[in-house]
C-alpha positions as a printed NumPy array, in Angstrom:
array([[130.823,   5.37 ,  71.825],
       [128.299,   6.133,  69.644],
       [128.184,   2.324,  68.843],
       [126.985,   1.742,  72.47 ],
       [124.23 ,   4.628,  72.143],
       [122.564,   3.114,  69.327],
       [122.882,  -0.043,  70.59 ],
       [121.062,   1.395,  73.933],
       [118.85 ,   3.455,  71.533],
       [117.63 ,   0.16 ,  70.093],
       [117.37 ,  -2.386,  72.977],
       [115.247,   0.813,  74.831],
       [112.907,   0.469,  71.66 ],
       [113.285,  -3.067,  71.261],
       [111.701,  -3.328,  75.129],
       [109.23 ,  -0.301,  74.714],
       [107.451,  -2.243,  71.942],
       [107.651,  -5.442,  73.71 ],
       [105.74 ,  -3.842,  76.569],
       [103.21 ,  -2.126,  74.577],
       [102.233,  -4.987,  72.912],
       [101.905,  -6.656,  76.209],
       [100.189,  -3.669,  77.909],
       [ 96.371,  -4.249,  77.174],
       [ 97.268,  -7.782,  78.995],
       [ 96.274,  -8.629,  82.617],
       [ 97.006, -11.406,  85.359],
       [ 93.13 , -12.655,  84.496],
       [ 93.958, -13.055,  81.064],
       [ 96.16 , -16.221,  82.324],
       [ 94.888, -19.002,  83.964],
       [ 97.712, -19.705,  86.617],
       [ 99.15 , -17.147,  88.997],
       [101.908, -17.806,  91.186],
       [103.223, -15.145,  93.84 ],
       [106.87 , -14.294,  93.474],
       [109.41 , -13.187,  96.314],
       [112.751, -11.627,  95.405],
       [116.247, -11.707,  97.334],
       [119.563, -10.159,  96.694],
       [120.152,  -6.714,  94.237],
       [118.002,  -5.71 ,  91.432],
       [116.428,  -4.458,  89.401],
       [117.122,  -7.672,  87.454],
       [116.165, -11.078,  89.252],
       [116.452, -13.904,  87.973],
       [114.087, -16.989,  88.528],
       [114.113, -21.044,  87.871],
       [110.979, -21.92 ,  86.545],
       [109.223, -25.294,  88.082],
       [108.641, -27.938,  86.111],
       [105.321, -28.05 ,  87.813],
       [104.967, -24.215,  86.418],
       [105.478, -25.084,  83.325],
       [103.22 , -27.677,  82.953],
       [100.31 , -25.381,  83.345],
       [101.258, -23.506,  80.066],
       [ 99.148, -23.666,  77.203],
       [102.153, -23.024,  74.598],
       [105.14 , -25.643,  74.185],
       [107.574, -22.432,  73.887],
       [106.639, -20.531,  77.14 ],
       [105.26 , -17.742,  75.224],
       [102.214, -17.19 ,  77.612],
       [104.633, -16.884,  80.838],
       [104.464, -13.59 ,  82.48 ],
       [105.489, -11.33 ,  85.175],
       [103.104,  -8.741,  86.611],
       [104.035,  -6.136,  89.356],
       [101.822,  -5.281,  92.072],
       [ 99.433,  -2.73 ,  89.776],
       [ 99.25 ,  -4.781,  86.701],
       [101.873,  -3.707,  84.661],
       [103.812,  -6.226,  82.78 ],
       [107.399,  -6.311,  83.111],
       [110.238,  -6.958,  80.875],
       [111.616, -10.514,  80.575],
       [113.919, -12.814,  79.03 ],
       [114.107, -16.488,  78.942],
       [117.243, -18.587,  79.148],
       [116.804, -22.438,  77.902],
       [120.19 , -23.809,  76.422],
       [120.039, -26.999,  74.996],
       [122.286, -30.008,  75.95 ],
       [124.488, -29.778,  73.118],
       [124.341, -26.318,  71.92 ],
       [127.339, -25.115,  72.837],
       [129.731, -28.101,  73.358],
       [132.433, -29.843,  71.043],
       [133.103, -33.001,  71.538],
       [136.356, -35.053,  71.018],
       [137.113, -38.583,  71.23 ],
       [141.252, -39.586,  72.281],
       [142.341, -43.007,  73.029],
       [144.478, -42.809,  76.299],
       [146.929, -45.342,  77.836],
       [146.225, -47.068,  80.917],
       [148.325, -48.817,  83.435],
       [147.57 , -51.82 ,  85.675],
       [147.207, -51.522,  89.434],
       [148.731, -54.861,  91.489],
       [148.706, -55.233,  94.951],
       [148.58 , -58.758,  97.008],
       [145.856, -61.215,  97.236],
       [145.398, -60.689, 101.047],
       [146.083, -56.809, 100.577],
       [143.19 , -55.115, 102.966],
       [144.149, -51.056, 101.255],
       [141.706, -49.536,  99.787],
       [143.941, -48.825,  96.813],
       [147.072, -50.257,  95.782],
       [150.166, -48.356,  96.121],
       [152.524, -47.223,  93.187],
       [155.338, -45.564,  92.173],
       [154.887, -43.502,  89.387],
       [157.267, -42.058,  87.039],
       [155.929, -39.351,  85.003],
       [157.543, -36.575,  82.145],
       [157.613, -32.874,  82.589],
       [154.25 , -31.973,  81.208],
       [152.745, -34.854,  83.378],
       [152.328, -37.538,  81.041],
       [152.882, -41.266,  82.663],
       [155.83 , -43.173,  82.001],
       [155.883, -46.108,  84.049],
       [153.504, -47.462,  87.307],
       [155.284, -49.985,  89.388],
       [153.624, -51.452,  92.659],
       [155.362, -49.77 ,  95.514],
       [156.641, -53.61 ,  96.902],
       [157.963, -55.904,  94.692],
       [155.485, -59.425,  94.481],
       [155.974, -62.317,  93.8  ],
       [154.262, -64.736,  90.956],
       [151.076, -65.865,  92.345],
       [150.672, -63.28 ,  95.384],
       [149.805, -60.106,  93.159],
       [146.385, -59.523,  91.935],
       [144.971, -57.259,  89.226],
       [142.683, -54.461,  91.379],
       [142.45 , -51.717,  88.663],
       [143.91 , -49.217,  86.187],
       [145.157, -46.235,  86.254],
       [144.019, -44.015,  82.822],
       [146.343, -40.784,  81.721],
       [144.487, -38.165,  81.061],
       [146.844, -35.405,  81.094],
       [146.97 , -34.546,  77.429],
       [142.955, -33.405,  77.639],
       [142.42 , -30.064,  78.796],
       [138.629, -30.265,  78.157],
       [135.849, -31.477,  81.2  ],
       [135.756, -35.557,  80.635],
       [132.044, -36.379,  79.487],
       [132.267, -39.888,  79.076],
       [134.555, -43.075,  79.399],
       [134.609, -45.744,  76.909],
       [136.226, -49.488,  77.494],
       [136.708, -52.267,  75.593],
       [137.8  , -55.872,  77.339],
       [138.887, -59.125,  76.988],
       [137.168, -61.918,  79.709],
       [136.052, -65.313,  79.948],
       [133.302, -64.479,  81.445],
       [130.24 , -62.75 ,  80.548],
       [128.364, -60.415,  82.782],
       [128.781, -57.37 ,  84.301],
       [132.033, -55.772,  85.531],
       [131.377, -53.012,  88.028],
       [134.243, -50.706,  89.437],
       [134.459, -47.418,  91.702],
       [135.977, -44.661,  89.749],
       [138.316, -41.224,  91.406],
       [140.403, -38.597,  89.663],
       [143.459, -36.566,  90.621],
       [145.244, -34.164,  89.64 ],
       [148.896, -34.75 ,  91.27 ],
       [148.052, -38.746,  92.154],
       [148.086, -37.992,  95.398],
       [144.823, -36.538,  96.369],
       [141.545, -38.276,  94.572],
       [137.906, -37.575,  94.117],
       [135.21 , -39.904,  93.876],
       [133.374, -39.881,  90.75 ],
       [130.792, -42.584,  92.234],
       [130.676, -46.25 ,  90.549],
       [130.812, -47.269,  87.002],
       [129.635, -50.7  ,  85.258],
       [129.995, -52.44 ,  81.81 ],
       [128.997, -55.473,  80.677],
       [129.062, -57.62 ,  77.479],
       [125.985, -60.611,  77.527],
       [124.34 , -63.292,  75.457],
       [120.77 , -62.374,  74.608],
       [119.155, -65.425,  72.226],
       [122.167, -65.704,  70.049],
       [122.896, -62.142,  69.907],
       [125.729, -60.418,  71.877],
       [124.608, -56.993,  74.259],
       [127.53 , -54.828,  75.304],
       [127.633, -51.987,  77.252],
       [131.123, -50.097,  76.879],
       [129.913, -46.349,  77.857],
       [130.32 , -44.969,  81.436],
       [129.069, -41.388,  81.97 ],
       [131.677, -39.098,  83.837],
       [130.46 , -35.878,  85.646],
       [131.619, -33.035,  82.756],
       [134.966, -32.19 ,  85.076],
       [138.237, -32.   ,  84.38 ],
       [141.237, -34.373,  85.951],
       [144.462, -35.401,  84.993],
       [144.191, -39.082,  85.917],
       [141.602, -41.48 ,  86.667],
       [141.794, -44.072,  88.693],
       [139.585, -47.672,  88.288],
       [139.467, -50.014,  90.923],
       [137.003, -53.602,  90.464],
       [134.814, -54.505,  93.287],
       [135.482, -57.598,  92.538],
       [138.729, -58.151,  91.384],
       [139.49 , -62.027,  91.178],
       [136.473, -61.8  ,  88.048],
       [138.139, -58.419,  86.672],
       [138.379, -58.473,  82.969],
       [141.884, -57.08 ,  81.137],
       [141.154, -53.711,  79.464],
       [142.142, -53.93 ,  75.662],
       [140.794, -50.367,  74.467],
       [140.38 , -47.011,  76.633],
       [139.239, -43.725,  75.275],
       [137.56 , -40.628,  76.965],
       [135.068, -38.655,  75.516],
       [135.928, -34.896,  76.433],
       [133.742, -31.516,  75.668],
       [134.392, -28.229,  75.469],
       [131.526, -25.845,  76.35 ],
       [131.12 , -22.156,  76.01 ],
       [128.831, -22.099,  78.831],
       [127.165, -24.893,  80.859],
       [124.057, -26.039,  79.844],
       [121.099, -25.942,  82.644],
       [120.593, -29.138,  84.558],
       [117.295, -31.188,  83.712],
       [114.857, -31.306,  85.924],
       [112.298, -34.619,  86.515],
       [108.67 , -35.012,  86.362],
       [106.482, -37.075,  88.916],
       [105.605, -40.339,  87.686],
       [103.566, -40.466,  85.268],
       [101.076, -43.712,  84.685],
       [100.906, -45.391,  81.504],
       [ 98.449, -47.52 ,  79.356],
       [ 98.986, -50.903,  77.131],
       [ 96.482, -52.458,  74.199],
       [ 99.116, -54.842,  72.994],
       [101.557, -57.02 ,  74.551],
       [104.46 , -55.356,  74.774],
       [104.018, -52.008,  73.881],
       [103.032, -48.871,  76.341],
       [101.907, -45.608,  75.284],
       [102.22 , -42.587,  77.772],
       [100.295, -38.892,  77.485],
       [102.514, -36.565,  78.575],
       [100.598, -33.183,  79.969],
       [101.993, -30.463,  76.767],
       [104.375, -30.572,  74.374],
       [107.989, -30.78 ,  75.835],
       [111.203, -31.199,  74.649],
       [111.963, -34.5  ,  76.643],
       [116.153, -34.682,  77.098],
       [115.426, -38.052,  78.771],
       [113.219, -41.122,  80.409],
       [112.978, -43.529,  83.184],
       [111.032, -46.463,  82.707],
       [110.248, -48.065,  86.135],
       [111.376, -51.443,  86.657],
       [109.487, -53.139,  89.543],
       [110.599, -56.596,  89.208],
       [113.413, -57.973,  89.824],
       [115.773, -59.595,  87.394],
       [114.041, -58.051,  84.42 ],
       [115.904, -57.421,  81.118],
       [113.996, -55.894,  78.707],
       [115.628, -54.649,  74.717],
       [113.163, -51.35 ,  74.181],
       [112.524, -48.738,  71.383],
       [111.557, -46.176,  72.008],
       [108.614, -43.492,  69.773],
       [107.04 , -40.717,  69.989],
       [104.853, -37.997,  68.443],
       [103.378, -33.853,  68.288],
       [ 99.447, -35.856,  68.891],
       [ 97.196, -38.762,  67.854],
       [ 97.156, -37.645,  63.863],
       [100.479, -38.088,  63.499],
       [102.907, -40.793,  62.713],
       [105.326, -42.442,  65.502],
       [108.957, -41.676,  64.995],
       [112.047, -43.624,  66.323],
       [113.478, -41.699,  69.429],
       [116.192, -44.262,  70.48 ],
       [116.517, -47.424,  71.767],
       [118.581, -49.793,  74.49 ],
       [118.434, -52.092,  77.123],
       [116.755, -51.913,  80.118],
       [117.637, -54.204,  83.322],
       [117.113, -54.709,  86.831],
       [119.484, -57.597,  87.632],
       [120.192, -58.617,  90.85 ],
       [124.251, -59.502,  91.523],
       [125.968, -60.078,  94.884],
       [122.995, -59.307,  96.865],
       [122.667, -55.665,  94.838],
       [120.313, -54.51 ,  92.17 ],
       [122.186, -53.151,  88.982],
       [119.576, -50.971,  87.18 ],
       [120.054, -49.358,  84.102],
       [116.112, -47.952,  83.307],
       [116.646, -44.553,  81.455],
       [116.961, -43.632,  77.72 ],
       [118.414, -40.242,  76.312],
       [116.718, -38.608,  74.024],
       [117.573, -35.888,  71.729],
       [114.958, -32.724,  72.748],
       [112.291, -32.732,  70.512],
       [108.946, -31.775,  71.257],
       [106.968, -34.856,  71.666],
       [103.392, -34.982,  73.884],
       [103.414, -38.967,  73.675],
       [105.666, -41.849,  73.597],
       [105.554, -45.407,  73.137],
       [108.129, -47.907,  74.617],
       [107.894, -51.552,  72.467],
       [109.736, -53.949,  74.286],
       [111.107, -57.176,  72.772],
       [109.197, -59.994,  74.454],
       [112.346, -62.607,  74.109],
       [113.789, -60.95 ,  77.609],
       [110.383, -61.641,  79.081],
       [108.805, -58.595,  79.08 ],
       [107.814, -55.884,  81.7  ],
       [104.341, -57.137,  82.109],
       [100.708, -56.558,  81.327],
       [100.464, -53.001,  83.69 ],
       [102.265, -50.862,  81.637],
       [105.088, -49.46 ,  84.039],
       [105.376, -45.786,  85.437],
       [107.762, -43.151,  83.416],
       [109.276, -40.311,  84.195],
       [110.67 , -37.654,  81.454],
       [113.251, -35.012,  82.518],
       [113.152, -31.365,  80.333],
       [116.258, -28.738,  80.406],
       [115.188, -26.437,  82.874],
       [114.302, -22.858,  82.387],
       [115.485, -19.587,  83.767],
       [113.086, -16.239,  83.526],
       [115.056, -13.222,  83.892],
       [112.778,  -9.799,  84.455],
       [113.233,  -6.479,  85.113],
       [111.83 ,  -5.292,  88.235],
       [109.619,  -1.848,  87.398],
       [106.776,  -0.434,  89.906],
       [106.15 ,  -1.515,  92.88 ],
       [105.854,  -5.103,  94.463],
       [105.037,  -7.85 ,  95.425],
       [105.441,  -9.884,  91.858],
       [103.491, -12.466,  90.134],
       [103.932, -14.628,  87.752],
       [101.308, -15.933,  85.399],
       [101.091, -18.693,  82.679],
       [ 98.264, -20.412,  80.575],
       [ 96.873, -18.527,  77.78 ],
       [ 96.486, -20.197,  74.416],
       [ 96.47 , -17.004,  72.623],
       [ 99.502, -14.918,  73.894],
       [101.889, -13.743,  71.456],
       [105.534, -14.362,  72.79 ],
       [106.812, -10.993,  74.356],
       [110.595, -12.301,  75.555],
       [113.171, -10.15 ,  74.935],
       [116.966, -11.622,  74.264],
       [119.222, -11.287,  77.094],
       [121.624,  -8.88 ,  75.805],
       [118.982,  -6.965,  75.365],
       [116.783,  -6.826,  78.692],
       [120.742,  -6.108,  80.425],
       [122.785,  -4.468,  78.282],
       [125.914,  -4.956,  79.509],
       [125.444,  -8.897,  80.118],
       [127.1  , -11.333,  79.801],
       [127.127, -15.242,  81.245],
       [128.87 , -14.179,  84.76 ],
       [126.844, -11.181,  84.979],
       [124.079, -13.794,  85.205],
       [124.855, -15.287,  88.579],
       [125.381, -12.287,  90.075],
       [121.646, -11.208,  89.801],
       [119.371, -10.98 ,  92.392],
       [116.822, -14.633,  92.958],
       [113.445, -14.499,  92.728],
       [111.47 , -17.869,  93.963],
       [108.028, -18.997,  93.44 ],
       [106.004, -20.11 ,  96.39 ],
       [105.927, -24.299,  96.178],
       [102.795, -23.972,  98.296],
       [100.548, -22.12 ,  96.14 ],
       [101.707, -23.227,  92.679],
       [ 98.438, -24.921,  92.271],
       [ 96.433, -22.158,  91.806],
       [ 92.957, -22.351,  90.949],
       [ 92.121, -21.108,  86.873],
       [ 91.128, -17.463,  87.065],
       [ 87.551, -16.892,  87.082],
       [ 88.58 , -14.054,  83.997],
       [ 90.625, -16.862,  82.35 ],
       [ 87.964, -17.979,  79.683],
       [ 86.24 , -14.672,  79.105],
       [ 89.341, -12.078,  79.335],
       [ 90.262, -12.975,  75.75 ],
       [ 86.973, -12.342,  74.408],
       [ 87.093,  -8.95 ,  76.272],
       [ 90.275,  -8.054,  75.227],
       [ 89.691,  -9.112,  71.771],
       [ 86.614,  -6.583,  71.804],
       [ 89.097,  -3.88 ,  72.628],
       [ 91.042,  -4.299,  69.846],
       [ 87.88 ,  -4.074,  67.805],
       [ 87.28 ,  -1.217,  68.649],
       [ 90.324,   0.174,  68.583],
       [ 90.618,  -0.456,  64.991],
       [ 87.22 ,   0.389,  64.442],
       [ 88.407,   4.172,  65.486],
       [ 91.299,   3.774,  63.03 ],
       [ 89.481,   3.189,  60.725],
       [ 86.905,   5.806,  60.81 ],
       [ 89.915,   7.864,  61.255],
       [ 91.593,   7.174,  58.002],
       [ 88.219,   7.517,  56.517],
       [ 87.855,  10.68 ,  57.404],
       [ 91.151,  11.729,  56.175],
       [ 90.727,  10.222,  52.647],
       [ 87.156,  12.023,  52.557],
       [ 88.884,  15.247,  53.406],
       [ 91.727,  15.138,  51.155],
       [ 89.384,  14.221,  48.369],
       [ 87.094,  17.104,  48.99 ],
       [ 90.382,  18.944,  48.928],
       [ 91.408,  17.751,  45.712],
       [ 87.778,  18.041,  43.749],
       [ 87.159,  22.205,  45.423],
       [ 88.304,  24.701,  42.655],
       [ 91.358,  26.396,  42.875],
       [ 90.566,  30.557,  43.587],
       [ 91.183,  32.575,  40.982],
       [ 93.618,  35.873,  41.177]])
C-alpha cells in the first residue's frame, strides 16, 4: 500500500513540475493552433495526431506539441509512438505444404479435399475428394500447415522450381477448421533475368493474424510453378504497433541522370516510400539514401526493385521500399539505368511515418486546443504510467477521443508567434534578476552578521 502512495506521491510531483515549467507558456507562443472536440468519458482523452499536424512542428520529437484549455492553462500530456519493431520477436519455421488437384475443366473456385489430420491439428494427408485420372487433374494450389505457430503470421516465404521465368501470382485465405476461409487478398513472386543477373522475389507480406492453415490457389494454374521450400515468418508482439500513416505526394528534383533527390518538410522517422511509377512496363533496380541536411553525408537506407509491368491485361506494381525509422529530412533514389530508367522528371514520392497518439488530461474548462511550432520549447510529456496511474495498454482504448478539426488545421502563424519568445524570454530575465538581488541581499546580511561584535556579559 504504501508502495502505491509513493508511487502516486511521485507521478503527482512528476506532473506538478511538468506543468510549472510549462506554465509561463501560451497558445501565441506556438505558431499553429488547432481546435479540439472531445467524445466519450474523461478526464483522459486520447487523440491521433495528423500527419498534416505534425508537419507544422518545428522539433523532429514533438516536443513543441501542446494542449491548452479554454483559459490558457496547459494541460498534462503524454505521447504514445511505438516503433515497428519494438516490441515484436520474430521466428522463422519451415512448414509442409500439400498440393491441391482438381480437373482441367473444373469451374470451383477451390478444389475439394479430404483431409486427414492428428489430434493437435497437424496435417497428415490431402487427397482430392474424386479420384482423377492421369492427364485430367491439374495443379491449382497448396495447402500450407500452420498449426504448430501460435504467433500472428507476418510474412510468407517460397522458394520454386519452373521453366519459366516471370511472375507467379496467386490469391491467398486462411482457416482455422478448413472449412471456413478468409481472404488475405493476392500474393505474387517472381524470379527474372535482368542483364545476366537473376532478380527474385520470394517474400509475400501476410496481415500480422493468426490461422491454422493457409490456403494458395494460382490464377493461372496451367503456368503454376512446383513449390520446393515454404516457411512463414511469425511475430510475437507485446502490444501492436500504431499503423503508419501517408503523406501527400511530394514532388521531386533531378541534376543527374538517374538520380532524384526529395526535401521532405522536417525531420521524420520515415518507416517507408512510394516511388510513383507513371509508365508502364517500367523496371527500375533503386537504392535508396538519405540524410539529417545538406552538410551531411548520404547513407544507404535500402534498396530493391521497382516495377510496373503489365501481364494479362493487369498492372503488377511493386513501387515502395521499407525503411528502418530513422530521422532523415532528404532522400535520394539512384536508379540503375540498364532497366531503362524512370525518366528525366524525377517521379512523385510519398513517405509513410508511425503515427502518433497524444493522451492529455482534461483540467479547467473547455473547449481545447492544441498548438505546435515553437523552435524553442523544452519537451514537457509525461510517460503514460504516469499521466494515468493505473494504466495499462487496454485501459488505453477505453479512453475518451478527442479529434482535431480537418477544416481548420491550416491555421494561419500566430501574429505572437515570432515575438512571444522574446517576451517570454524577458520574463525569465527578470525573474532571475530578482533572484539574484535576493541572494545578494542575503549574503550581504549574513556577512554583516558575521563581521558585528559579539555583546559582552
Amino acid at each position: 500500500m504504501s508502495q502505491k502512495l509513493n508511487l502516486g506521491w511521485l507521478g503527482a510531483v512528476a506532473m506538478g513540475v511538468v506543468l510549472s515549467v510549462a506554465a509561463q507558456e501560451k497558445p501565441a507562443d506556438f505558431t499553429t493552433q488547432v481546435p479540439l472536440s472531445v467524445a466519450g468519458e474523461g478526464p483522459w482523452y486520447r487523440l491521433e495526431l495528423p500527419l498534416s499536424v505534425q508537419l507544422n512542428a518545428r522539433q523532429a520529437d514533438l516536443s513543441d506539441v501542446r494542449v491548452f484549455n479554454a483559459v490558457g492553462d496547459v494541460q498534462a500530456y503524454a505521447l504514445a509512438r511505438e516503433a515497428a519493431q519494438s516490441s515484436e520477436t520474430r521466428t522463422l519455421t519451415e512448414v509442409k505444404w500439400f498440393p491441391l488437384y482438381s480437373s482441367v475443366d473444373a469451374t470451383e473456385t477451390a478444389p475439394s479435399v479430404r483431409v486427414q489430420s492428428s489430434a493437435n491439428g497437424t496435417l497428415v494427408e490431402v487427397q482430392p475428394s474424386s479420384q482423377l485420372e492421369a492427364g485430367e487433374e491439374e495443379l491449382r494450389g497448396w495447402l500450407l500447415d500452420a498449426s504448430a505457430i501460435k504467433a500472428p503470421l507476418q510474412q510468407l516465404i517460397l522458394d520454386w522450381t519452373s521453366e519459366l521465368d516471370g511472375f507467379q501470382r496467386f490469391t491467398l485465405e486462411a482457416s482455422d477448421d478448413l472449412q471456413h476461409w478468409q481472404s488475405w487478398g493476392e500474393g505474387q513472386v517472381a524470379r527474372l533475368s535482368f542483364s545476366d543477373e537473376r532478380v527474385e522475389q520470394h517474400e509475400v507480406g501476410l496481415p500480422g493474424q493468426s490461422a491454422r492453415y493457409l490456403r494458395l490457389l494460382w490464377i493461372t494454374p496451367h503456368s503454376a510453378p512446383t513449390l520446393t521450400s515454404a516457411q512463414l515468418q511469425s511475430a510475437s508482439t507485446r502490444s501492436l504497433p500504431l499503423p503508419l500513416v501517408w503523406s501527400q505526394a511530394l514532388a521531386g528534383s533531378s541534376v543527374k541522370a538517374g538520380e532524384y533527390t526529395w526535401q521532405l518538410p522536417m525531420g521524420l522517422n520515415v518507416e517507408r516510400v512510394q516511388v510513383e511509377l507513371s509508365q508502364p512496363n517500367s523496371l527500375a533496380p533503386v537504392s535508396l539514401a538519405g540524410r539529417r541536411d545538406s552538410s551531411l553525408p548520404w547513407q544507404p537506407l535500402g534498396s530493391g526493385l521497382l516495377y510496373r509491368l503489365s501481364q494479362n491485361g493487369q498492372d503488377v506494381v511493386q513501387n515502395e521500399l521499407p525503411l528502418s525509422g530513422q530521422i532523415v529530412q532528404q532522400l535520394k533514389l539512384t536508379v540503375d539505368e540498364r532497366g531503362g530508367g524512370l525518366g528525366d522528371q524525377a517521379p512523385t514520392l510519398k513517405f509513410a511515418v508511425r503515427a502518433t497518439q497524444l493522451v492529455f488530461l482534461a483540467r479547467g474548462p473547455g473547449p481545447y486546443t492544441l498548438v505546435v511550432g515553437n523552435a524553442t520549447a523544452k519537451a514537457a510529456n509525461l510517460p503514460l504510467s504516469t499521466l494515468i496511474p493505473d494504466y495499462s495498454p487496454a485501459k488505453l482504448a477505453t479512453l475518451g477521443r478527442a479529434m482535431v478539426d480537418v477544416g481548420v488545421v491550416a491555421t494561419q502563424p500566430s501574429t505572437g508567434a515570432t515575438s512571444a519568445p522574446i517576451d517570454t524570454n524577458w520574463k525569465k530575465f527578470g525573474l532571475w534578476a530578482v533572484l539574484l538581488l535576493c541572494v545578494v541581499f542575503l549574503v550581504a546580511m549574513a556577512f554583516s552578521l558575521l563581521r558585528k561584535p559579539s555583546a559582552k556579559s
